[in-house]
C-alpha positions, 0 to 999 in steps of 0.5 A: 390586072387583079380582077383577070388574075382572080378570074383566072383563078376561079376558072381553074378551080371550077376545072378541077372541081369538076374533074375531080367530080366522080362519075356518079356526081357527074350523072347526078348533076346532069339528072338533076340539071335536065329536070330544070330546064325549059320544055316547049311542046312542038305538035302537027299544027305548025302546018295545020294538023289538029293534033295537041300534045303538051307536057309538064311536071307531075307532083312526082318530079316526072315529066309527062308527055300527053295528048291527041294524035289526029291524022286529020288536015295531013297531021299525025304528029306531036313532040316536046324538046327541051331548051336552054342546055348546051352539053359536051356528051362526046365521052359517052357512048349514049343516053339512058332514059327511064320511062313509062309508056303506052306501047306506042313507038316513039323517038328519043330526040336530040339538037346538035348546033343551031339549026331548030330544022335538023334533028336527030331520032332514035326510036324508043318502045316502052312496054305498056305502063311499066317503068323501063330503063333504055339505053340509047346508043349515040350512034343509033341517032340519024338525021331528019328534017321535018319527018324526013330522014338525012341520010349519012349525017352524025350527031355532033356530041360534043355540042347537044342542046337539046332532048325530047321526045316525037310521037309520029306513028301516023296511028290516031288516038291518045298517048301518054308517055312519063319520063323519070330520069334522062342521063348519059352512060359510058 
């Protein structure tokens, strides 16, 4: 009975430790938090295409996203997505992302519930090797499911597990695309 007591006790702390965080701590964890968590690269080759892309962290603490679009064998596109987060987003009007690019059009991503088959894009085109902070409303998101779109379906904000980026302008060539920061905004 005293160990269910404590723990009880400790959750409610952690509540309203958390509560009482400002917002700016809030966005701080979050920033933080994604930096940590696990990035897979997803490309055209899981049906035979030939493009290769593949990301990592760059002495900078960024994230670089990087590679080769090829349209060859029906291919044309690469991604990376985090794994291993699991966010309540639903008091939030959307996610800002600060990011350099290369002029090309690409998608911001984001994974609601468990199916790895649905996701969610909103297209993303940063000027050609400056810094630009975007602000990606929630509600410019809309379904897909292998490059094709669902049409009426929502996020689901309250149960986000997971953010990337999609390169699928079915233009060959090489793309370079850094991520500084990835946080909510009300």
């Amino acid at each position: 009975m005293k160990s269910i007591k404590s723990l009880l006790l400790l959750t409610a702390s952690i509540i309203l430790s958390t509560t009482a965080m400002s917002q700016t701590e809030k966005d701080q964890n979050f920033a933080q938090e994604t930096k940590t968590l696990k990035w897979q690269s997803v490309n055209d080759s899981v049906m035979g295409g030939l493009s290769k892309g593949t990301s990592y962290e760059t002495e900078a603490s960024k994230r670089m996203f990087r590679g080769i679009i090829s349209l060859k064998n029906n291919g044309g596109f690469s991604s990376i997505r985090s794994s291993g987060g699991n966010y309540d987003l639903s008091e939030f009007t959307g996610m800002e992302i600060t990011v350099r690019g290369d002029g090309r059009k690409y998608y911001f991503t984001s994974r609601s519930g468990g199916s790895s088959r649905l996701a969610f894009w909103s297209p993303v085109q940063p000027k050609a090797g400056e810094w630009e902070t975007i602000k990606v409303s929630f509600k410019t998101f809309y379904g897909t499911s292998f490059g094709r779109t669902l049409p009426g379906l929502k996020l689901n904000t309250k149960t986000i597990n997971s953010f990337g980026f999609m390169l699928y302008d079915k233009k060959d060539g090489e793309f370079t695309l850094e991520i500084k920061s990835i946080h909510p905004y009300k």
